[in-house]
Structure formats: structure tokens, C-alpha cells
N, C-alpha and C positions, 0 to 999 in steps of 0.2 A: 219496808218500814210500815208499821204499824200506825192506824191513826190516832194522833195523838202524840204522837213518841217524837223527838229530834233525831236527825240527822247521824247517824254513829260516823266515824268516823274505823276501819279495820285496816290494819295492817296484815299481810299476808307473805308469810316469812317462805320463801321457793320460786323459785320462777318455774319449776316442771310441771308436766302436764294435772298437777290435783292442783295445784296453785293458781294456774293460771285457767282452769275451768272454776273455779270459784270468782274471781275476776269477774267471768264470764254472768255466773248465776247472780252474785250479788246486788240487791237495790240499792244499799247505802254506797257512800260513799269507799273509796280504799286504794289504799300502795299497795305495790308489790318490789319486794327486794331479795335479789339472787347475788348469791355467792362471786359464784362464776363470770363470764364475757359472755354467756348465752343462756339462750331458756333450753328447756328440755331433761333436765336433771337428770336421772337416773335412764330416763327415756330419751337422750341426745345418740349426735351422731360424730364424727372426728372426720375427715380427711387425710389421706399420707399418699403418695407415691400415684395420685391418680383414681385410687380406691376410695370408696367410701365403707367402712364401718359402722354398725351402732356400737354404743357399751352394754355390749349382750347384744341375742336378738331380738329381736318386736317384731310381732306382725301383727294386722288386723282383724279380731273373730269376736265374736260374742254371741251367745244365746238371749242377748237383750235386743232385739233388731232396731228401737227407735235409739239409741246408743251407739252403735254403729253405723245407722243412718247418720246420725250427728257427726261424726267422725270423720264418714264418709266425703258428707257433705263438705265440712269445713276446708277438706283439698282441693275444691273443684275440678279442674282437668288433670290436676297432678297424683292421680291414683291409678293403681292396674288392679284386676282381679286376677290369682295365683290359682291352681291347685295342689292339695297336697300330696308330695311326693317324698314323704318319712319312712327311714327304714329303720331296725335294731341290728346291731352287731351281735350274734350269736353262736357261736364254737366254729368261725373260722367263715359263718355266710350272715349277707346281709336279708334279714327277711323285710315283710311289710310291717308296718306299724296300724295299729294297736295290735302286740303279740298276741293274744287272743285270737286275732281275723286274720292269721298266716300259720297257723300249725301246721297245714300240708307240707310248710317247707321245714319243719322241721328234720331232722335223722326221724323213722319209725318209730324205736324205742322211745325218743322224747316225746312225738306226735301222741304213741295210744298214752303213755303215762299221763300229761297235760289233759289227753281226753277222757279218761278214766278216769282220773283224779274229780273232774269235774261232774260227771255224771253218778259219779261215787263217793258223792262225797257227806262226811259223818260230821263236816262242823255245820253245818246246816241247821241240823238240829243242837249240835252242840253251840254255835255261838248262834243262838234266837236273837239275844241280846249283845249285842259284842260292846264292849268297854274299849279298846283300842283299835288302831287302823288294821293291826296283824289280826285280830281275829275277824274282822269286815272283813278283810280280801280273802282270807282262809274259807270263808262261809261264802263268797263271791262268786270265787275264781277258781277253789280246789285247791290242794299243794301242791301239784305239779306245776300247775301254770304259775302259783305263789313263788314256789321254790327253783324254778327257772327264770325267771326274768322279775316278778314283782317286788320280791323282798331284795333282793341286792340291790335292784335299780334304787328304792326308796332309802336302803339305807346308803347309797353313796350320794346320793343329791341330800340327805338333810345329816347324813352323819350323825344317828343315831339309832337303836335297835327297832325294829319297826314296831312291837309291842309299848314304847314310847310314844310314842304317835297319837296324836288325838281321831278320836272318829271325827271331825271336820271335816280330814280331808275325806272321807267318802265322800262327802257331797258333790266333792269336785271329778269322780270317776263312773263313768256309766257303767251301770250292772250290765252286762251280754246277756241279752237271752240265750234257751239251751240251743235254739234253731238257728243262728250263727255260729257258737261254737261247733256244731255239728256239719255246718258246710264250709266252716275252717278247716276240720281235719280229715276232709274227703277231698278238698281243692277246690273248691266253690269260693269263687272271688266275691269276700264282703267286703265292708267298711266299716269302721268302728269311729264315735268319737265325731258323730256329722257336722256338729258344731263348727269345728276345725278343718273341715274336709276341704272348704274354700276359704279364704282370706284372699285378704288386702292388706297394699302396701303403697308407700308415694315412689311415682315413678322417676324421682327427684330430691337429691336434697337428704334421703335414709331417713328412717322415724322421724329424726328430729322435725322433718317439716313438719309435723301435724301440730306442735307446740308452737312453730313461727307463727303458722298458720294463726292459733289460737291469739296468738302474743298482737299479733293486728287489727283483733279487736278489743284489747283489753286495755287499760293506759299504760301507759310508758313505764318501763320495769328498770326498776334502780338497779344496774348492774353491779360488778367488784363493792357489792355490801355487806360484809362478813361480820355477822352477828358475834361481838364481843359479850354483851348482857341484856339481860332482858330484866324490868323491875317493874313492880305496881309500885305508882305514885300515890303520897297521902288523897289525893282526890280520888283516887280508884282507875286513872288511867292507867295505861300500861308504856312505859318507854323502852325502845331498844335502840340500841347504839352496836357502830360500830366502832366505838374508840373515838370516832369525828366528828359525825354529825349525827346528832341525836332524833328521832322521830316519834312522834304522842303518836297513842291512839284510845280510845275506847274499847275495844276487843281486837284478839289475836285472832289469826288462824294462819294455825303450824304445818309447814307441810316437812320441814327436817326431820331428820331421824331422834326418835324420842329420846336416846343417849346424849345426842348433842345438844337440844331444848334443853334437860335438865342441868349439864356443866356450864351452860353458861346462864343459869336459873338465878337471880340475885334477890330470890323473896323467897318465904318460907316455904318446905312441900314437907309434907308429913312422911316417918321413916316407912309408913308400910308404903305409900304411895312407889318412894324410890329404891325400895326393896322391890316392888313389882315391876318398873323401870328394870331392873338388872335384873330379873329370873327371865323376862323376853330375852327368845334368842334370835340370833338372827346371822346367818352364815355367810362368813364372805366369800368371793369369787375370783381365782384367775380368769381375764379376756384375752386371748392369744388368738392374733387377726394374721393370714397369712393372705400375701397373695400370691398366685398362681399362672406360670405363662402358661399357655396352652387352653384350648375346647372342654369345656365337662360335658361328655355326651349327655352325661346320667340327670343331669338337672336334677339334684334331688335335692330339698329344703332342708333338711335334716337328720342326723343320726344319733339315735341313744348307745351307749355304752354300757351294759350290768357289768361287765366283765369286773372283779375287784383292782386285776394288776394295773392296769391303765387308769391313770387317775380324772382321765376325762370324762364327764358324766354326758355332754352333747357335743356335739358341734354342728354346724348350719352353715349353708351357702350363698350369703349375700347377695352375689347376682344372680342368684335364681330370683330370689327375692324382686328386684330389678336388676335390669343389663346395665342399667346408668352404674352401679356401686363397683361396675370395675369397667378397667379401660379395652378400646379392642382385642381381642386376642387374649385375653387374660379372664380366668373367674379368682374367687376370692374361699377361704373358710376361716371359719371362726371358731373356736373351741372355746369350753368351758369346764374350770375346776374349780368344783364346788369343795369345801372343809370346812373347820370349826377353826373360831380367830384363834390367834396361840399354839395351834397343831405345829407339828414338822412340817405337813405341807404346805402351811403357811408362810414358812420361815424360809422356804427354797429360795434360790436367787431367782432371778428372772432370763438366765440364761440354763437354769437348770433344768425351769420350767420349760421354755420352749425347745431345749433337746429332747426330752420326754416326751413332747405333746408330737414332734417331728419324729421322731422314730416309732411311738405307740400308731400314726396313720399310715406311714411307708409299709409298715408289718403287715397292718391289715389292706395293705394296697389302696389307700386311699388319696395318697398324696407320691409323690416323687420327689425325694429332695430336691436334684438336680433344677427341679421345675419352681423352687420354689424362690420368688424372686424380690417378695418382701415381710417383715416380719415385725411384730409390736405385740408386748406382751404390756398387760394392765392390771390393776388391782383395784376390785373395788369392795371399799369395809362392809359395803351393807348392799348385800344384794338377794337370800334367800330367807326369807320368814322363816321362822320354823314354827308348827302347831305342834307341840309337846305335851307331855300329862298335865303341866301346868299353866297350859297358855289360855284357856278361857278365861281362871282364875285373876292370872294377869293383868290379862289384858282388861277386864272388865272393873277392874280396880284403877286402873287410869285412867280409858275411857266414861266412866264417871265423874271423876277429880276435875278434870283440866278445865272440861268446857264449864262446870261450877264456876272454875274461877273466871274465866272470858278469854278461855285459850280452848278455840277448837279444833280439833286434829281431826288432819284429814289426808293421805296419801298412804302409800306403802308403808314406811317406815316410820309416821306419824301415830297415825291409825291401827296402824300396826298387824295387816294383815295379808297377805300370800294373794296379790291380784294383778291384773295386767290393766294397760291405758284406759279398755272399755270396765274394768270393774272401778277404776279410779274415779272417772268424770259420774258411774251413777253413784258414790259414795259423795260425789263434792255437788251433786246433784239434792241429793236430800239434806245433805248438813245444811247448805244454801237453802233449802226451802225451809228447814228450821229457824234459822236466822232471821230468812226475808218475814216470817207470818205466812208464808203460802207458798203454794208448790210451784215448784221449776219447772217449764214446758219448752222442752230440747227442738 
């Protein structure tokens, strides 16, 4: 609060982790009110038969260290440090992850092509300038490595042609220098991706603890508050209700999904505003949590899928994660299928999905039916951003609007952009210090 200025009073529509780190950052006054019977939104946890689950994975990494220091901290004793043990499914074997830093294991013929490709390669000079993600990775990575593992993998997780694609997500991929590549496809054990190479995880409780955590310092969070309307009052307040009990405030801040904000929106928004509302996309997710009797020697965190017939783009191993997310004798995995809302494979039942996902890992020997001894398939609307040819445009078109009026968005599907917990708290990090007049110090 600024001197001078009263008291605001903010409402802060989420109880998951962008929501309740604004809590955190805020000096004025504020509610917070969640849908749900817990915090943690899109980044919670579930329990069934012993196991614990997230919805999706989470784990702990950032290239922001005082960020994850925050994070870190905010679990006290209840954290482990992991390392990374990701592999890719590729013509029948499992290599290492980043497919760039494992070419040795390729067949020969894949190996020199991916190599060759790279050290030979003509978009370099052809895309100087690249306009989409396909020609970034093309000018990167080569087409062999492109056309082996890059382009399919990216078009099955956003389900779209990769020359769609915004160059954004470059930012999010480290270039390999040529002296990795080249002790990749001799057999020289690199790393790619160091950022990720170690994480963190709560040795208790699956992601969701880091939002209980958070929730213990923030005040008390209106549970079962399901936002029916939201209205600017003639004084300039803002009211939302849920049907019941009504709450004033001074200023918003949105952490829902910006589709949902706008239907139950009960004050005017301009057509181009919710024209750019509806050209964001944003791809929903099958969660299919299996658990598993039996030792996983392999401990491994992770595995990507290009392959197109299999409709599963990852899946990951919760007790690797921790031993606590499954019971003795038992590990746990998770898959995920990513699509576009309204697809076919959208509309599958949930028993069709998890025959698919149980027979696509038996195949490639990663699971045994026999062994598998619980199972829960989930759906969730809004789980992958997508940066498309029209998502700066977009996006920069609401991102201006809202917080005009005293609505400021802030989380994944608010803000509306492709981040994990530590990209989330430094986004609710600086909106907060916009708000307070001065910076947030974690």
C-alpha cells in the first residue's frame, strides 16, 4: 500500500499454488476462495488404495534458484532431492533423455543420419531467422534428430503441426552445442537439460503439500465457493457470489481458467477482448494412475512416447518421486493423454482409455497386467497451454484488458501461459509487487 492510499480490500478467486502465493506476497488486505474441499488446484494430490497420486506430475526444478529456494524452504523437513532418471521410447528400446545426449543408442543408420543431419545441416543458414518452432528446431537440431523424436513428440503433446507453433517455445529448449552432440553419437555419457537433472519433491503428502504448506500461512481459504457471477458494482467494487453468500471487494485476482472467468462474467467485455478469450487454446488431459504389486528395479522418473500409435505422450513413476506415494511392496505409474477438447480421443470412455494405456505399456514391457492391482482414469479440461501462431496476439489482448478493469490474472490458465509451480510463484511474485508499489523479496 502506497502512502496515502486506503486499505484495498482483494479477493483472490483459486486456492492453488498462483493463488495462494499472492496471499503470500500481498500487503493489503484479502479472501481467498476455492471451488474445491482443498488447496492445490491443478497442482493437488488424491489418495486411493494406499497410493498417492498428483493430477499430472509435478516435481521440483527451476533455473530461478531464489524460487526454488522459496519452495524448497516452505517444506522444511518434508522434502527429498531426486535425480533424474528419464528415458524415450524409441523403435522397440528405451534410450536416455534429452534424445540428443543418447544417439549411441540408437540402430547405426538412425545414429550417423541424427549425426549427419546435424553437422550438415542447410537450415542454419536457411532459417537465420525462423518465424515458427519447426523451423527453430530444424536450424537447431537438424532433421534427423527433428524427424526422429522432435516433431512427432511436439506434435502429439499440443496436437498441432509443429510449423504452428510459436518460436516461444524455443526459449523453453536448450540449443546442444556441436561437442555433446558429437560425444552422443560415439557413446560419451552427456546430460542435457541440467536445469532438470536434479529436483525436488515432498517426502509426504505428493505436490499437494507445498500449497498446504503455503495455505498455513495465508488466511483461512473459503472452501466449496463456486463462483456463480462476478459484477462491478455502481461504486466500482467488484462482487462475486456464489448463488449464497455474496463478497465485496476492491480488486480481483483470477487465478481460474480465463474461459471460466469470462461465463460467469456479469459486466460488459468487449467482442474483441472475448474473441481473444476463445482463439487461446488450451489442451485437455487423460490422468490414468496405475498401481503396481511388485519392486521397480529401473527407478526411473519418466518416459516420453513420439511413437504416433500409442496415444500416451508420458508417463512417470510416483514412487520414484517418493517411496511414501505407494505402499510396501508396490510402485505406482502415471500416464498421460494429451488431445484437443471435442477430438475422438476425447470422447473415448474411460474404460477404453485405460485398456489402451494397459496394453500400449504391456507391449513395450513396461507394465504386466497381471501385476497391476489398481487403476483410476481422470479428466482434466484444462491442462496443456498451447503457444500457437496466434497466442502472443492473444494473449496480449487480455493480458492488457483485465487488470485495466481490477482483475489480475495470474496462474496457468489465468495468465495463460505453459509454466510449472516455480514459474507460477515468480509470476504472482511480480503481479504482487505491482499491486503492493514495490518488490516482493521471497
Amino acid at each position: 500500500m502506497r502512502k496515502g492510499e486506503k486499505n484495498r480490500r482483494l479477493g483472490i478467486l483459486g486456492g492453488g499454488p498462483s493463488g495462494l502465493s499472492m496471499g503470500l506476497f500481498l500487503k493489503d488486505d484479502y479472501e481467498i476462495v476455492e471451488r474445491s474441499d482443498h488447496v492445490g488446484g491443478h497442482a493437488s494430490s488424491f489418495s486411493a488404495g494406499g497410493y498417492t497420486f498428483d493430477h499430472g506430475p509435478h516435481i521440483m526444478f527451476s533455473k530461478n534458484q531464489p524460487v526454488l529456494d522459496f519452495m524448497i524452504r516452505s517444506l522444511g523437513d518434508n522434502v527429498m532431492r531426486c535425480r533424474r532418471n528419464n528415458k524415450i521410447s524409441f523403435k522397440g528400446k528405451l534410450i536416455r533423455y534429452p534424445f540428443e545426449n543418447d544417439l549411441s543408442a540408437l540402430d547405426l543408420e538412425d545414429n550417423f543420419r541424427c549425426t549427419w543431419d546435424y553437422f550438415n545441416n542447410p537450415y542454419k543458414e536457411k532459417y537465420r531467422k525462423p518465424r515458427n518452432l519447426e523451423q527453430w528446431l530444424l536450424a537447431a537440431f537438424g532433421k534427423g534428430i527433428c524427424e526422429a523424436y522432435l516433431f512427432p513428440y511436439n506434435r502429439k503433446v499440443w496436437n498441432l503441426p509443429v510449423d504452428r507453433l510459436s518460436m516461444l517455445w524455443a526459449d523453453r529448449i536448450p540449443r546442444p552445442p556441436a561437442e555433446i552432440i558429437l560425444r552422443s553419437a560415439i557413446g560419451c555419457k552427456t546430460e542435457g537439460y541440467l536445469h532438470q537433472l536434479y529436483y525436488h519433491y515432498p517426502r509426504r503428502g505428493g505436490y499437494q503439500a507445498i500449497s498446504e504448506a503455503f495455505a498455513q500461512k495465508t488466511r483461512p481459504v473459503h472452501f466449496r465457493y463456486e463462483i456463480k457471477s462476478v459484477r462491478r458494482l455502481p461504486g466500482g467494487q467488484w462482487e462475486i457470489s456464489d448463488g449464497k453468500a455474496p463478497m465485496r471487494f476492491d480488486e480481483l485476482v483470477s487465478t481460474i481458467p480465463l474461459p471460466e472467468l469470462v461465463k460467469v462474467a456479469r459486466f460488459p467485455i468487449p467482442d474483441r477482448v472475448r474473441q481473444a478469450v476463445r482463439g487461446l487454446l488450451v489442451n485437455p488431459m487423460y490422468i490414468v494412475s496405475l498401481g503396481i504389486r511388485g519392486d521397480d528395479a529401473e527407478k526411473m522418473t519418466a518416459v516420453y512416447f513420439p511413437e504416433e500409435e500409442f496415444l500416451v505422450n508420458r508417463i512417470s513413476y510416483p514412487a520414484t518421486f517418493s517411496a511414501d506415494n505407494a505402499p510396501p511392496g508396490h510402485y505406482s505409474i502415471q500416464a498421460e493423454i494429451t488431445c484437443r477438447a471435442r477430438s475422438a480421443v476425447w470422447r473415448m470412455s474411460d474404460q477404453e482409455v485405460l485398456a489402451h494405456v494397459i496394453a500400449g505399456l504391456e507391449k513395450r514391457n513396461l507394465v504386466r497386467r497381471e501385476a497391476v492391482v489398481l487403476t483410476d482414469v481422470r479428466r482434466s479440461p484444462y491442462s496443456y497451454v498451447v503457444y500457437d501462431e496466434h497466442y502472443e496476439k492473444n494473449v496480449g489482448i487480455v493480458r492488457n484488458w483485465f487488470p485495466r478493469q481490477g482483475i489480475h490474472l495470474v496462474g496457468r490458465f489465468s495468465y495463460f501461459e505453459y509454466i510449472n509451480v516455480d514459474g507460477v510463484i515468480e509470476r504472482a511474485r511480480d503481479i504482487a509487487g505491482r499491486i503492493n508499489g514495490s518488490p516482493v523479496q521471497l
